[in-house]
Backbone as JSON Lines, residues from 0, in Angstrom:
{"i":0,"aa":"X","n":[0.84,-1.17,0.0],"ca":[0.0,0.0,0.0],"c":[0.9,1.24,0.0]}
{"i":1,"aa":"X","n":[0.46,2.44,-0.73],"ca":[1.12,3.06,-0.72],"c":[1.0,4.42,0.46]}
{"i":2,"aa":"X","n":[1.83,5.61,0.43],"ca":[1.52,5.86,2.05],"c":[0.69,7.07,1.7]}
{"i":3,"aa":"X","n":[0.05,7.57,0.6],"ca":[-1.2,8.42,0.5],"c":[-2.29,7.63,1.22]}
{"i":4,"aa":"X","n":[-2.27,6.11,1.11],"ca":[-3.57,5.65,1.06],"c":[-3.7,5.25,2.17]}
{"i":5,"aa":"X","n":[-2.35,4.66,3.13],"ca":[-1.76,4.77,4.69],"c":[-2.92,5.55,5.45]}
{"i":6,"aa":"X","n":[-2.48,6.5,4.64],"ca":[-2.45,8.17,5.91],"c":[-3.93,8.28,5.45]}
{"i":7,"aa":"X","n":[-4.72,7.97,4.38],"ca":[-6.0,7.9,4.67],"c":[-7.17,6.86,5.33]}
{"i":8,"aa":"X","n":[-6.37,5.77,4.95],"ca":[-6.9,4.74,6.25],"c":[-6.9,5.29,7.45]}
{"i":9,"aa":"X","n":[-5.46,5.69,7.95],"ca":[-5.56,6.06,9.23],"c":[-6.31,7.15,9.69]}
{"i":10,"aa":"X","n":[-6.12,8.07,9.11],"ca":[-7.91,9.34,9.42],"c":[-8.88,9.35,9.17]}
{"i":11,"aa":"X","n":[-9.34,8.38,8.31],"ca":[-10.36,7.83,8.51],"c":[-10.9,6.73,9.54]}
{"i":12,"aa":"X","n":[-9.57,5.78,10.43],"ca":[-10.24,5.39,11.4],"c":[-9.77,6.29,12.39]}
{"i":13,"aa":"X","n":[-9.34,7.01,12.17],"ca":[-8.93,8.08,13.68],"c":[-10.74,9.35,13.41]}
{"i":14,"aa":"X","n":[-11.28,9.29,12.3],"ca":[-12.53,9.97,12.45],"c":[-13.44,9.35,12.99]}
{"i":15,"aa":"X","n":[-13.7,7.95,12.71],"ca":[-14.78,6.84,13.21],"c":[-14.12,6.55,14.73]}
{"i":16,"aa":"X","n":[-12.87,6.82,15.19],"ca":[-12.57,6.53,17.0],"c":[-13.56,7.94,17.57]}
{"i":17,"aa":"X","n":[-13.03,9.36,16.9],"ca":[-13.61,10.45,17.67],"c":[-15.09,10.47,17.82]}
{"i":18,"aa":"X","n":[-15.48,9.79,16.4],"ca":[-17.17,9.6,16.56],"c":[-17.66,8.87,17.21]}
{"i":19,"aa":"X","n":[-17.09,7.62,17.25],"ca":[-17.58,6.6,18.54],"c":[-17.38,7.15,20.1]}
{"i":20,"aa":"X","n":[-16.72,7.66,20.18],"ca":[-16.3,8.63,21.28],"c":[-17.37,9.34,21.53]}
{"i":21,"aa":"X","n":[-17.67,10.61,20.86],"ca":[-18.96,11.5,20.69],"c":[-19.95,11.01,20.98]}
{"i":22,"aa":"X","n":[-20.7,9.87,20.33],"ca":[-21.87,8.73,20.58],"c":[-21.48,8.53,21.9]}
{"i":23,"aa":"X","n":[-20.54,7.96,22.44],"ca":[-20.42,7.28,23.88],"c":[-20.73,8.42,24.72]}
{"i":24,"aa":"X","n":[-20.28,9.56,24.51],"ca":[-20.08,10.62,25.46],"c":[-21.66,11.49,25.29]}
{"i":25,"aa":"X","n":[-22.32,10.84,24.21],"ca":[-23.51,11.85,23.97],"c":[-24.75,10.73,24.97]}
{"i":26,"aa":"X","n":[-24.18,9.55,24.62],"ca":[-25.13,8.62,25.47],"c":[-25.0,8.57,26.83]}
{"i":27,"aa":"X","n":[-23.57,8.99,27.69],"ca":[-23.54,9.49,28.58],"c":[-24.45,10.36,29.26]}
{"i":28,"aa":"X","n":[-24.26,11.37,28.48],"ca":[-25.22,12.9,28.83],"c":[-26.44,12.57,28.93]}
{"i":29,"aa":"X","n":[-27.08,11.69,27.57],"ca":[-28.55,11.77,27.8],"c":[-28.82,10.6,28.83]}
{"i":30,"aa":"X","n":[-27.78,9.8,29.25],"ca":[-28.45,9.16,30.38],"c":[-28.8,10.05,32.05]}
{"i":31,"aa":"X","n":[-27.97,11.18,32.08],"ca":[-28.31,12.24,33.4],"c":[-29.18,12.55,32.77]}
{"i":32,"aa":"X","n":[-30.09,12.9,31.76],"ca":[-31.11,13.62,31.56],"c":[-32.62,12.64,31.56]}
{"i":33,"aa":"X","n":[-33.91,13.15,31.5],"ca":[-34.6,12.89,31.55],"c":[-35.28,13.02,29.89]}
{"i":34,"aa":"X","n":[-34.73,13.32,29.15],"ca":[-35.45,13.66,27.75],"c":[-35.75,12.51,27.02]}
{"i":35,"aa":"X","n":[-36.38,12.59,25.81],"ca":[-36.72,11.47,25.29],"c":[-35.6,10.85,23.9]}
{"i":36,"aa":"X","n":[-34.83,9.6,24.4],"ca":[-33.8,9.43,23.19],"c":[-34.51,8.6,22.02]}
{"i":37,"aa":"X","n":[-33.5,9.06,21.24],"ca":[-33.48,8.46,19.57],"c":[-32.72,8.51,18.98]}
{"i":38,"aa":"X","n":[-32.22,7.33,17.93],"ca":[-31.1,7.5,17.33],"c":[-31.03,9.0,16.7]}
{"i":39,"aa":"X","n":[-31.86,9.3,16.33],"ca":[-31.63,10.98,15.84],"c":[-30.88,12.01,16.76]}
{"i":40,"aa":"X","n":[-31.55,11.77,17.81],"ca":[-31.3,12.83,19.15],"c":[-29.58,12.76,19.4]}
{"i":41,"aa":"X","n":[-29.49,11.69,19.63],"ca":[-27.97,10.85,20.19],"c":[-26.85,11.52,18.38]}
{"i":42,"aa":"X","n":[-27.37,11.28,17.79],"ca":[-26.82,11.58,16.49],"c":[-26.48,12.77,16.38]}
{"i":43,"aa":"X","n":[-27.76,13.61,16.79],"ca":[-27.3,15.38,16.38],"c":[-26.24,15.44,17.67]}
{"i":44,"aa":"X","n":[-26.96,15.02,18.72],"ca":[-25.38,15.79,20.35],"c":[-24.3,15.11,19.97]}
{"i":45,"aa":"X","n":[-23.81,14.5,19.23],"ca":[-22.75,13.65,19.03],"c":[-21.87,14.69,17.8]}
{"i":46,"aa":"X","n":[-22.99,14.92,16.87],"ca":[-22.68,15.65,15.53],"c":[-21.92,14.53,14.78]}
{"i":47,"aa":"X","n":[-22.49,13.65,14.56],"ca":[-23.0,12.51,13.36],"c":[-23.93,12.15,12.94]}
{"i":48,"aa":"X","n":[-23.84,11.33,11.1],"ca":[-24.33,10.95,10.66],"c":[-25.3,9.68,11.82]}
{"i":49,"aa":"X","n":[-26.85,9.83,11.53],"ca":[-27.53,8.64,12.13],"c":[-27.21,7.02,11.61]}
{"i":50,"aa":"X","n":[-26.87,7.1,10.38],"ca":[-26.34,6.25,9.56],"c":[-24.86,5.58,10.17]}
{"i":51,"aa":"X","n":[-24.12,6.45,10.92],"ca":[-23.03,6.23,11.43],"c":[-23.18,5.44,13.05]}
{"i":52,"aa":"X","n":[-24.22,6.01,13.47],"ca":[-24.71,4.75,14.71],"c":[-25.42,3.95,14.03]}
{"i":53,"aa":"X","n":[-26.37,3.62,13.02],"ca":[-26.96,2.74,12.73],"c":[-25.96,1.45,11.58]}
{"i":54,"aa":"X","n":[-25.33,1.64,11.71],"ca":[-24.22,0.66,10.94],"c":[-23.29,0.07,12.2]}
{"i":55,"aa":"X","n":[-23.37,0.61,13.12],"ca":[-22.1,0.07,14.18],"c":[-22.71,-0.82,15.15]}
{"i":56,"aa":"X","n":[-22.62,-2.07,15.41],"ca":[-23.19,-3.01,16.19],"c":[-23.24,-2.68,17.66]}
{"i":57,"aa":"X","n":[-21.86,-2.26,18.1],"ca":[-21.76,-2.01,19.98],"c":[-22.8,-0.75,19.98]}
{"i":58,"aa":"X","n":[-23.22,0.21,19.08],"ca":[-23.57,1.99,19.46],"c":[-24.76,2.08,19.66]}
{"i":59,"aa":"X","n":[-25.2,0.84,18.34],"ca":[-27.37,0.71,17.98],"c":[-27.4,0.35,19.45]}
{"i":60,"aa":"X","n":[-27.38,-0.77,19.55],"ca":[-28.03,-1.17,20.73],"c":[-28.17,-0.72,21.81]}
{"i":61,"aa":"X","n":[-27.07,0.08,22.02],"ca":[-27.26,1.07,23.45],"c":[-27.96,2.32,23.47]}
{"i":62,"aa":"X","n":[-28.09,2.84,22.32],"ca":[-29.03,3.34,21.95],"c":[-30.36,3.33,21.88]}
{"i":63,"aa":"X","n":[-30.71,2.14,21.23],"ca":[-31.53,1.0,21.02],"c":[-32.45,1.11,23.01]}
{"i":64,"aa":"X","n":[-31.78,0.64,23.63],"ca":[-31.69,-0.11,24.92],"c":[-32.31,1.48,25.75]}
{"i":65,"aa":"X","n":[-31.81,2.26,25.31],"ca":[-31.68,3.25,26.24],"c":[-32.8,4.13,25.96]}
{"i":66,"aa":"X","n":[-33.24,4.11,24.75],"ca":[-35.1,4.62,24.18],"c":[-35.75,3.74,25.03]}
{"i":67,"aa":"X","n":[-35.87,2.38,24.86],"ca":[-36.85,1.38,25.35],"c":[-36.63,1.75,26.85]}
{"i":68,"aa":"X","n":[-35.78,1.78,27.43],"ca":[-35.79,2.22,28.89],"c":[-37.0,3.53,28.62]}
{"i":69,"aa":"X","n":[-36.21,4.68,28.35],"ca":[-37.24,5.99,28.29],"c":[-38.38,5.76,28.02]}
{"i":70,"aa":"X","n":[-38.87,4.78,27.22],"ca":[-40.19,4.95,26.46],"c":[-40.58,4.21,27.46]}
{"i":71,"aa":"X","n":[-40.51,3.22,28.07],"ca":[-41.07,2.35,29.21],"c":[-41.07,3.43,30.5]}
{"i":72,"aa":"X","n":[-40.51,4.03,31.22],"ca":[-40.28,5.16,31.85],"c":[-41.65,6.17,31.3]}
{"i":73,"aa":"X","n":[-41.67,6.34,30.24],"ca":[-42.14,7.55,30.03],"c":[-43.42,7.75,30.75]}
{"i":74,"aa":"X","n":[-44.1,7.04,30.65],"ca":[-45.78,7.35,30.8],"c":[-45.64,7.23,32.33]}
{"i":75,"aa":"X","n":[-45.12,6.71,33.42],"ca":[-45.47,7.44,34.65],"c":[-44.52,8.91,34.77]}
{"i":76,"aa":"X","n":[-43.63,8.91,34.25],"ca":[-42.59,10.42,34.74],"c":[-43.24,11.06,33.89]}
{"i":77,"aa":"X","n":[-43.51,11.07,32.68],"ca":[-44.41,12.44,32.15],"c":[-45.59,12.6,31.62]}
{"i":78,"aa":"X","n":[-46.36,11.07,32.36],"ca":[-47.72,11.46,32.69],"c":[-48.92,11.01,30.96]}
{"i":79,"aa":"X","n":[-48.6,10.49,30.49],"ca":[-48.5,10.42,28.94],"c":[-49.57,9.18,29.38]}
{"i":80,"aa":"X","n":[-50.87,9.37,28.92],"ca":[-51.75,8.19,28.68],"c":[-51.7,7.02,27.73]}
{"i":81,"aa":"X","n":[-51.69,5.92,28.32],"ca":[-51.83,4.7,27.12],"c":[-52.88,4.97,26.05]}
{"i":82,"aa":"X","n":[-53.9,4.93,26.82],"ca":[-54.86,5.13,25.54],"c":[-54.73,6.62,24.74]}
{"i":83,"aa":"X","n":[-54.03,7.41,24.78],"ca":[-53.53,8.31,23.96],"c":[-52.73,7.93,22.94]}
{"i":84,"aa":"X","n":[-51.71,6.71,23.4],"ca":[-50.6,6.47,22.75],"c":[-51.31,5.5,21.52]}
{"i":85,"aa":"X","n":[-52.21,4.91,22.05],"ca":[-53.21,3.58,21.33],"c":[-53.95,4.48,20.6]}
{"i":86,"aa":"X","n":[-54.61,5.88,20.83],"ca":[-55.35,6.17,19.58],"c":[-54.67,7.15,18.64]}
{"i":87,"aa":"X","n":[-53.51,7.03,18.66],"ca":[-52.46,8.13,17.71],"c":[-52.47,6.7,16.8]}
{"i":88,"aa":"X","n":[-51.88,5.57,17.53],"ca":[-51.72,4.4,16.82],"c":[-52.77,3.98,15.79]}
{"i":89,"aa":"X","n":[-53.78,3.74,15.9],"ca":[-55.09,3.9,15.39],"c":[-55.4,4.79,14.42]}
{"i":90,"aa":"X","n":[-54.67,6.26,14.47],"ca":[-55.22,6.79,13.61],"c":[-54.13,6.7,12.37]}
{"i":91,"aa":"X","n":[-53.1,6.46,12.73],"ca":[-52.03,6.58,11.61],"c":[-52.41,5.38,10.83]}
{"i":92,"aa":"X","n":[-52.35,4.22,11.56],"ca":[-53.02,2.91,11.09],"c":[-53.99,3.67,9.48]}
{"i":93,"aa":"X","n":[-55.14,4.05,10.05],"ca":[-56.15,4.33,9.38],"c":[-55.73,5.36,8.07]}
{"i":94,"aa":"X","n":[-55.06,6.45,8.65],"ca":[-54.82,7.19,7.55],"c":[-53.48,6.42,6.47]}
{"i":95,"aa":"X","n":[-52.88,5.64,7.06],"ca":[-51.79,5.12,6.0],"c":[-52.73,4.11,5.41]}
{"i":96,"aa":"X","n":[-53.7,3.45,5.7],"ca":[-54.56,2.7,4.83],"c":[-55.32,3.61,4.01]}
{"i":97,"aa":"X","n":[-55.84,4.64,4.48],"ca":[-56.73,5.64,3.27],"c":[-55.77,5.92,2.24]}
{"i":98,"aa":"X","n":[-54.08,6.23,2.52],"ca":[-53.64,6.61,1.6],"c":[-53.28,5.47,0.68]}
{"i":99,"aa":"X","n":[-52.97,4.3,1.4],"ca":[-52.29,3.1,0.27],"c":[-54.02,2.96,-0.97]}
{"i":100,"aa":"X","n":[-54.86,3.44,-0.24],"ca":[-56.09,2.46,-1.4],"c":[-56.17,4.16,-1.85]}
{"i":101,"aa":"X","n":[-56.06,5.35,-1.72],"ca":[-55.91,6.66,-2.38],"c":[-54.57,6.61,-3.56]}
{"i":102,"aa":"X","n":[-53.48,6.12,-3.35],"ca":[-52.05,5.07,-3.95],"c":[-52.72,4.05,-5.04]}
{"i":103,"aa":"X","n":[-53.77,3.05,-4.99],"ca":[-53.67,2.39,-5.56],"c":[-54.98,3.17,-6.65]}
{"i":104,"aa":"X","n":[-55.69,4.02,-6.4],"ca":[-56.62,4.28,-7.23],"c":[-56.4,5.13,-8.14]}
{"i":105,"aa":"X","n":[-55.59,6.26,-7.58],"ca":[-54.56,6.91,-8.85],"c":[-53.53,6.35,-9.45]}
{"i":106,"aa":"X","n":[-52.99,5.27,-9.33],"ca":[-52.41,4.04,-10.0],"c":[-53.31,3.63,-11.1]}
{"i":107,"aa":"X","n":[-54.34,3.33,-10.35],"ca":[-55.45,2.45,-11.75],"c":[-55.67,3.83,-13.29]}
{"i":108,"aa":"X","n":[-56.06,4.81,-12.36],"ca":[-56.64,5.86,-12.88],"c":[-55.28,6.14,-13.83]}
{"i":109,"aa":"X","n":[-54.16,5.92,-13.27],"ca":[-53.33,6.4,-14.25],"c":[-52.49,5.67,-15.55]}
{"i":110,"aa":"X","n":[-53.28,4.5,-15.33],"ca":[-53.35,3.31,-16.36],"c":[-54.12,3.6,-17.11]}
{"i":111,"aa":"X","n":[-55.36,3.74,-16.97],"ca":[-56.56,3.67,-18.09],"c":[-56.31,4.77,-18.94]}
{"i":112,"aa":"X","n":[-55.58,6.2,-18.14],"ca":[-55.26,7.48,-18.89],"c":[-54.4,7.17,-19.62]}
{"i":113,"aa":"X","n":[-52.96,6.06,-19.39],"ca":[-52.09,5.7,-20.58],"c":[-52.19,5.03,-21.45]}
{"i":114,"aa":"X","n":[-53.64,3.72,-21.47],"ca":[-54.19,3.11,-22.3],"c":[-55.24,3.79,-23.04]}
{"i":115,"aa":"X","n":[-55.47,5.09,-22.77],"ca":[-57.05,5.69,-23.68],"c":[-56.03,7.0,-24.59]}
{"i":116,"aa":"X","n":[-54.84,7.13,-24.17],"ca":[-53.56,8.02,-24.33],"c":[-52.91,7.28,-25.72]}
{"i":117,"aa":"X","n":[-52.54,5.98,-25.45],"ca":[-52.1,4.67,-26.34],"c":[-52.65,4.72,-27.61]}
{"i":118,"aa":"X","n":[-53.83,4.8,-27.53],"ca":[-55.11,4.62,-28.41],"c":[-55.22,5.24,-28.61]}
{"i":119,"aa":"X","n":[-55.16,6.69,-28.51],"ca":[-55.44,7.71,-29.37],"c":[-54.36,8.45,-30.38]}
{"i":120,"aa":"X","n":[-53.25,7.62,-29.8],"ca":[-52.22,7.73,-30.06],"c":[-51.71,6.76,-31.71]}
{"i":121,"aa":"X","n":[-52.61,5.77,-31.32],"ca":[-52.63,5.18,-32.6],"c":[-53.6,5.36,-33.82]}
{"i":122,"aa":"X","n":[-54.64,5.98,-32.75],"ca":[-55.47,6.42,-34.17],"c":[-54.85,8.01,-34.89]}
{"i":123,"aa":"X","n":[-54.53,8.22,-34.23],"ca":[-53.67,9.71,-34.99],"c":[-52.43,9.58,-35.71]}
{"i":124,"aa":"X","n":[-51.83,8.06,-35.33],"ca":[-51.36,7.5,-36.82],"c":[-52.07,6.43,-37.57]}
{"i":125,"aa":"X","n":[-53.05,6.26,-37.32],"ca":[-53.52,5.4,-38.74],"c":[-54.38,6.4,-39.45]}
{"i":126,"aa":"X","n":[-54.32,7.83,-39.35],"ca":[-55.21,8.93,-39.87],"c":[-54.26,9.84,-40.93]}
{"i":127,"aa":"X","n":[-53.03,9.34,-40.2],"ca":[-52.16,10.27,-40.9],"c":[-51.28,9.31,-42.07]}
{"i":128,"aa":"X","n":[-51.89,8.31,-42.09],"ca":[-51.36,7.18,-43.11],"c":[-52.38,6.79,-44.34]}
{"i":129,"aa":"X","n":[-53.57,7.67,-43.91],"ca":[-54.22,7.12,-45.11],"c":[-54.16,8.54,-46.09]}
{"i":130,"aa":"X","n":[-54.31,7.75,-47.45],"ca":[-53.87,8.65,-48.57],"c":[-54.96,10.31,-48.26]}
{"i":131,"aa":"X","n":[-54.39,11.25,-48.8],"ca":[-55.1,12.43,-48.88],"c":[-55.51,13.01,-50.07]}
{"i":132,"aa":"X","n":[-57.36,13.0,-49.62],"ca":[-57.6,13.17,-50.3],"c":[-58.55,14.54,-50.81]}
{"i":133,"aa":"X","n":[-58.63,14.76,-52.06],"ca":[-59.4,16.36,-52.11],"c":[-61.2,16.84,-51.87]}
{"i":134,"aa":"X","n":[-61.7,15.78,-51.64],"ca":[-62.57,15.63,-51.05],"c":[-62.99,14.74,-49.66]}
{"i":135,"aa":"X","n":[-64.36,15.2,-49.06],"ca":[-64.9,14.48,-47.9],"c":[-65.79,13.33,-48.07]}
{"i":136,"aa":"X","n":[-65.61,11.97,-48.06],"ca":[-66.78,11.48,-48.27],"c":[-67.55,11.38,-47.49]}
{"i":137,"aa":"X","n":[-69.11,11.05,-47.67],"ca":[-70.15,10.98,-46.52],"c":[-70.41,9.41,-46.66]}
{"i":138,"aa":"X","n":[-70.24,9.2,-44.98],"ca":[-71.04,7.81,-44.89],"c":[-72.04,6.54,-45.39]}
């Protein structure tokens, strides 16, 4: 190997040590706190890519581990109703089904427009193929 490519191996894992670092030290912090984690959250205090904890096996999970704590936590420390949580659930449910069959009907709709599109498409060349002539005939 040559030593351009050395010296970029090596800062590149000397960038992925400081970031794992950052993550460790950001998961630190949010464990004194009471806020609600996510790989997002942990990602921005860290100032990395989410992609960069979600590729690393030791980082997800503690991550991972440390939402499910909070989220289990959550509803007695900040008071957050189940059945609140159950009818948000419910409604997204519902509206991502209105949209998949709203998805599949402008799908259809936009078939029949490329098949009546097709077809008209062919009659405006079999119109323009027949001989021209100097009169109209009638039926």
């Amino acid at each position: 190997m040559n030593r351009s490519v050395e010296a970029l191996t090596t800062a590149a894992r000397r960038r992925r040590e400081r970031a794992k670092k950052a993550v460790e030290k950001a998961l630190k912090e949010a464990r004194k706190t009471r806020n609600p984690v996510s790989v997002t959250s942990i990602a921005r205090a860290a100032d990395v890519s989410t992609d960069f904890i979600y590729r690393r096996p030791v980082l997800r999970p503690q991550v991972e581990a440390l939402r499910r704590a909070r989220r289990d936590a959550a509803p007695d420390d900040a008071g957050h109703q189940p059945d609140t949580e159950a009818a948000a659930s419910i409604l997204v449910r519902r509206l991502t089904q209105q949209l998949s069959t709203e998805r599949r009907k402008h799908r259809e709709d936009v078939a029949q427009l490329q098949a009546a599109l097709a077809a008209a498409h062919g009659e405006v060349l079999t119109l323009r193929r027949q001989p021209q002539s100097g009169f109209i005939s009638q039926p």
